[in-house]
N, C-alpha and C positions, 0 to 999 in steps of 0.2 A: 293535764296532770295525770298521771302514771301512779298506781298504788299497789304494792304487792306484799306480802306475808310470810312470814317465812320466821322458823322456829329451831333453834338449836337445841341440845341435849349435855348436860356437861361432861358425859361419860364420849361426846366425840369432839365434842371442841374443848377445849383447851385453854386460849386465848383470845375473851371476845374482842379485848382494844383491838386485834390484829382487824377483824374484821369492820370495826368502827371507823380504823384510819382508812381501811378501803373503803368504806361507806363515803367518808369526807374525798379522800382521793379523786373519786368520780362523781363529786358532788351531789351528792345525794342525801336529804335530809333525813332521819328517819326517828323513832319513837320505839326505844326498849322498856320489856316488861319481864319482871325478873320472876320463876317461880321456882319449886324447890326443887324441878328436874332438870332447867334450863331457861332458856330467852326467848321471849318473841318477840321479832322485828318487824315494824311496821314500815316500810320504807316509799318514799315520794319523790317521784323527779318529772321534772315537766316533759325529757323525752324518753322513749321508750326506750331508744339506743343504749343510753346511758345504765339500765337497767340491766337490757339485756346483757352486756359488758359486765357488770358487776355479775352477774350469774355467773358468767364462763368464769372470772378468774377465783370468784370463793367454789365453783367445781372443783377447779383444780387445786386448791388449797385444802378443802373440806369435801372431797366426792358424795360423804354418806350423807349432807344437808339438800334438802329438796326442796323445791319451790311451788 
């Protein structure tokens, strides 16, 4: 199991579903938490691949979200 963190701002994202269907798209289960600046995602996949995948393409969706 694979776990990684990772925290949005609403002033740079815009639309979290966008990043949620990618969450589901690549399978990947994860746990939001909402606060007044933004999200934080807690996200879990049994392979690493799969994660790292999801990194590249919310880069290129969202450059200024970091991991």
């Amino acid at each position: 199991m694979h776990i990684t963190i990772f925290r949005t701002l609403y002033k740079n994202v815009t639309d979290n579903n966008r990043i949620e269907r990618l969450l589901g798209r690549h399978g990947i289960s994860f746990e939001k938490t909402t606060y007044e600046k933004g999200s934080r995602y807690k996200i879990a996949s049994d392979t690493e691949e799969s994660i790292n995948i999801f990194k590249k393409h919310l880069g290129m969706i969202y450059p200024q979200i970091t991991f």
